[in-house]
Residue, then its C-alpha position, 0 to 999 in steps of 0.5 A: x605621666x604625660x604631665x610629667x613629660x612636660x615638665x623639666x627634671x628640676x621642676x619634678x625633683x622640686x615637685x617631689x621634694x615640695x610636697x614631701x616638705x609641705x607635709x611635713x610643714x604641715x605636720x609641724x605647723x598642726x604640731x606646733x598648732x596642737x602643741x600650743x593649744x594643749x599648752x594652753x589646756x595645761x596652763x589651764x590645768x595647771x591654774x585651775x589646779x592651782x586654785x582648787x589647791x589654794x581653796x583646799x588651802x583656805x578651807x584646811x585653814x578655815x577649818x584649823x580655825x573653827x577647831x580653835x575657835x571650838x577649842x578656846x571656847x571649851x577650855x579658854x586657852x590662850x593659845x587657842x585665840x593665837x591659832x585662830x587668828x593666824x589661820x583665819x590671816x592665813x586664810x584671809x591672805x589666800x583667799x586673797x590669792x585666789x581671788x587674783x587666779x581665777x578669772x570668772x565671775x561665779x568664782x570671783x563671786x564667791x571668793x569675794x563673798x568668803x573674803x567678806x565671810x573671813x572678816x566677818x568671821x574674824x570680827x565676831x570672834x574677836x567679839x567673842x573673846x571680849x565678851x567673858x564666858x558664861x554671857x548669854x550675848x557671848x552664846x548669841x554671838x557664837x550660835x548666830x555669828x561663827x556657827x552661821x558662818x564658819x559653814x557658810x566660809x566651808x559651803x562656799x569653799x566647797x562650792x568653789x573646789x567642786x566647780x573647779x574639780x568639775x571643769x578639770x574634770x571637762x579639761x582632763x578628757x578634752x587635752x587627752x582627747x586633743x592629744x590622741x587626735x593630734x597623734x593619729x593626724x600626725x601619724x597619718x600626715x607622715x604616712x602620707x608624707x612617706x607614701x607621697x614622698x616614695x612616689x615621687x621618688x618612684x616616678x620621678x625615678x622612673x620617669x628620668x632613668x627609663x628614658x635615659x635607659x630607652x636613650x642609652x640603648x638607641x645610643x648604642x645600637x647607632x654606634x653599633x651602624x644601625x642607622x634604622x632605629x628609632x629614638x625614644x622620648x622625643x615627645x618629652x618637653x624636659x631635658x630627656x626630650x632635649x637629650x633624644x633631639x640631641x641624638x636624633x641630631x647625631x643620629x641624622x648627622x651620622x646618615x649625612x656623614x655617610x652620605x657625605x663619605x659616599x659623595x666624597x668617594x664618588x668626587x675622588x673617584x671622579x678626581x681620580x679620573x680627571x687626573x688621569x684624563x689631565x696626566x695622559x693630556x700632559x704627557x701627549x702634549x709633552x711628547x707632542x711639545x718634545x717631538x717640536x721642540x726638537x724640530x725646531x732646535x733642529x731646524x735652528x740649528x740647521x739654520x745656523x749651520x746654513x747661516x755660517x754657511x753662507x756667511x763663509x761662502x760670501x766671504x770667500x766669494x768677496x776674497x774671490x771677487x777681490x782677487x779678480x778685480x786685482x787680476x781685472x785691474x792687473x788686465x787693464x794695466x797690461x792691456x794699457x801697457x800693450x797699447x802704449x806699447x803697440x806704438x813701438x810694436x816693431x821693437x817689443x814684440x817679444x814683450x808683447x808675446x810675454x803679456x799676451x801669454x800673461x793676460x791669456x793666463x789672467x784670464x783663464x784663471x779668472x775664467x776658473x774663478x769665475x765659474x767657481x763662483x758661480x757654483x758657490x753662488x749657486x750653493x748660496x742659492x741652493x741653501x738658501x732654498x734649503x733655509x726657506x723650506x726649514x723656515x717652512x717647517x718651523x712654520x708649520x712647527x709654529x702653527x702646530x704649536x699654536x693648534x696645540x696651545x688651544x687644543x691646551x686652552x680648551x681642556x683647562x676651560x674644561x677642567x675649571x678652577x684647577x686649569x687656570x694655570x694650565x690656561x695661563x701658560x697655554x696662553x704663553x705657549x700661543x704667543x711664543x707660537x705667533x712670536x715665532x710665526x712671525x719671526x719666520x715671516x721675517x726669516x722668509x722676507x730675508x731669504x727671498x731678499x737673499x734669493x734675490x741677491x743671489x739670483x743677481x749675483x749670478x747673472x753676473x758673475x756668468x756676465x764675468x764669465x763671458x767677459x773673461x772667456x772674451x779675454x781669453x779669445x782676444x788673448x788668443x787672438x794677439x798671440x797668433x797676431x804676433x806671429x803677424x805683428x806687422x801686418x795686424x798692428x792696427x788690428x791689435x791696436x783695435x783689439x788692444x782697446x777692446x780689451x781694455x774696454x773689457x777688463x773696465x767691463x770686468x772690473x765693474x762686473x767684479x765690483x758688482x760680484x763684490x757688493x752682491x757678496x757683502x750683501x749675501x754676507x749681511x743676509x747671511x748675518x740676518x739668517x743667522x741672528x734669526x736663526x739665533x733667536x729662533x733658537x732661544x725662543x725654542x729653549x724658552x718654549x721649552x722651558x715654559x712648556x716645562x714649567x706648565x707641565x710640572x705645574x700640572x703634575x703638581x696641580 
């Protein structure tokens, strides 16, 4: 059986079957064997027997001879001498025949010798008749001649039939004897045959199904789960071991799909956890990003309430100024007009008393916008401190996003492979933090200039305020040197020229409340451009941190 293992299926089959048909071949080849030889013997026979016929036939027509040569000698027919020498031709020609069927020496030798026998047989009796009966030499010929030897010719005959009877006798035995063997051998060659032939049946049979059944069963307890068990027929060198390799194979991947399933269920489980670490993540950084962004909109658009603000107050603050350098300038006119006027006091003082009142209601007025503007100012001052801090909120807003962001770098590092977007878009949310960090730099420079600005704008609008209100004290003053227009003539000329020196002063003052006023209206413009752009680098955060966040819940 071992053997058997180690040999393929078609080799086993081949195996079977050779054998089978070497047996047979066998069988034929010693029938065929068998046959040629008893063939042979029955040639032999068949010759032999036809010789012992052909002598049988030559001694019949020696005989018929010497019955006529006997019958003419008694009675002198005729027709007795015809007989004779036809059977003695007949047999001559026979014996003749014979000669060319026998192959051995003894029988040719002898078949030659009746051959002579026959011709000298013939000669004497053809002497015989010649010689008239009652001749002595005529009863000579017949005693020592035909009596001599017709029973040579019959012995010799005799002779040859018994020798050919005795080897037909020897043949007969031997063929039936080759037959019989032949028989038995072939008999027990075609039982062998079919013994060997059912066999190899059997063990081939059994050597390919009870394998393949062993298989089949440990196929279908794997089927049924049972990974344990084990399969048969490996030690198999034929296509029964390649088949038990092949589900050893199957069997072995169904215990690594199962690890695999397992491994699978564990990594999912695993992924499963990772995104909801990342979801979380996601919708904290959403909330955290939503509370920002919503300060910064906020903030920019307080900023931009703020920056209108201020570009409203500084163009009323430049109206304003505009009208007090009218009135300053109006001032000077009047003051000019009292001094060239102050000439001929004596005779307008009336007039006079009319432009001091007119100057002492310029002034007071201006002193009324004056101090209004001042208070704008201070406004202006105050909201620009309230832009400076909303500026510092946004850099705080900034520099918390710019945390946010690398708290956001670091968690897509962790996560890997699936974090690189959320790394890229992190990155993007870092630089739209530094972009609005500097930016609040600049918001921060603008408000300090404007700070500044103010601060100047201040300190001269209350310098207008002092001048005013000394207008208002020189007003005071010529209208009750009116009263002594006489005696104060030179006393107004005097204060007719401070005056004029201080509606100069407050014109100046007025053109310096003017440029401060332009100036805290391009502030105020600059403020407001900032604003403007912080308000669209908040959307296209807000947009950027969007589109992150919808990569992510994709992802």
């Amino acid at each position: 059986m071992s053997i058997l293992k180690r040999l393929k299926i078609a080799p086993k089959i081949f195996g079977g079957f050779g054998l089978v048909l070497l047996l047979l071949v066998s069988i034929s080849i010693l029938g065929f064997v068998t046959l040629t030889g008893i063939g042979s013997d029955f040639d032999r026979y068949r010759s032999i027997a036809i010789q012992s016929n052909e002598a049988g036939r030559v001694q019949a027509n020696m005989l018929e001879a010497r019955v006529g040569v006997r019958d003419y000698l008694l009675t002198g027919r005729q027709t007795a001498i015809s007989t004779v020498l036809t059977r003695l031709q007949t047999a001559s020609e026979l014996n003749e025949k014979l000669g060319t069927l026998v192959d051995q020496g003894a029988r040719k030798a002898l078949i030659e010798e009746t051959n002579d026998d026959l011709a000298d047989y013939l000669q004497v009796f053809q002497s015989v008749v010649k010689i008239p009966a009652g001749d002595p030499q005529r009863d000579q010929l017949v005693i020592e001649g035909l009596d001599r030897i017709g029973p040579e010719v019959a012995s010799n005959l005799e002779n040859l039939k018994l020798e050919i009877r005795q080897e037909q006798d020897k043949l007969g035995p031997m063929v039936t004897e080759d037959i019989q063997n032949t028989i038995m051998l072939v008999t027990s060659i075609s039982v062998a045959a079919v013994v060997c032939g059912i066999g190899a049946a059997w063990l081939i049979g059994t050597g390919i199904s009870n394998p393949i059944r062993n298989i089949t069963e440990a196929m279908t307890v794997l089927a049924a789960g049972d990974k344990q068990t084990p399969i048969p027929g490996q030690d198999h060198k034929d296509e029964i071991g390649d088949m038990a390799k092949a589900v050893l194979v199957f069997k072995e991947n169904m215990i690594r799909a199962e690890q695999l399933a397992a491994q699978e269920a564990e990594a999912q489980k695993r992924r499963e956890a990772r995104v909801k670490v990342i979801e979380k993540l996601t919708n904290d950084f959403d909330a955290d990003m939503s509370l920002v962004l919503k300060s910064v909109s906020s903030a920019a658009t307080e900023m931009q309430a703020t920056a209108s603000s201020m570009t409203a107050t500084a163009e009323e603050t430049n109206r304003q100024s505009t009208v007090v350098a009218a009135a300053a300038e109006q001032a000077s006119n009047n003051v000019q007009t009292v001094a060239s006027a102050s000439e001929e006091l004596s005779a307008s003082i009336s007039e006079i008393s009319h432009q001091v009142n007119q100057s002492s209601q310029v002034a007071n007025k201006a002193v009324s916008e004056a101090e209004n503007t001042n208070a704008q100012v201070r406004g202006l001052a105050e909201a620009a401190q309230k832009i400076g801090d909303v500026v510092g909120l946004i850099s705080d807003i900034a520099a918390q996003t710019n945390l946010l962001a690398l708290n956001a770098t670091i968690e897509a590092a962790r996560a890997g492979e699936a974090g690189k977007g959320f790394a890229v878009v992190a990155a993007e949310v870092k630089n739209l933090a530094n972009a609005t960090s500097k930016a609040t730099e600049e918001i921060t420079a603008q408000i300090t200039g404007i700070q500044a600005e103010t601060e100047g704008a201040v300190v001269a609008i209350d310098s207008i305020g002092g001048t005013i209100a000394e207008i208002s004290e020189i007003a005071a003053t010529i209208a009750s040197a009116v009263e002594q227009q006489g005696a104060a003539t030179e006393e107004i000329t005097r204060n007719v020229q401070q005056a004029s020196a201080g509606t100069s002063e407050v014109t100046e003052n007025i053109h310096g409340v003017n440029e401060a006023a332009t100036s805290t209206g391009a502030a105020a413009e600059q403020v407001l451009n900032a604003s403007g752009e912080l308000s669209e680098q908040a959307e296209t955060l807000r947009l950027k941190v969007e589109s992150f966040l919808t990569a992510v819940k994709a992802a």
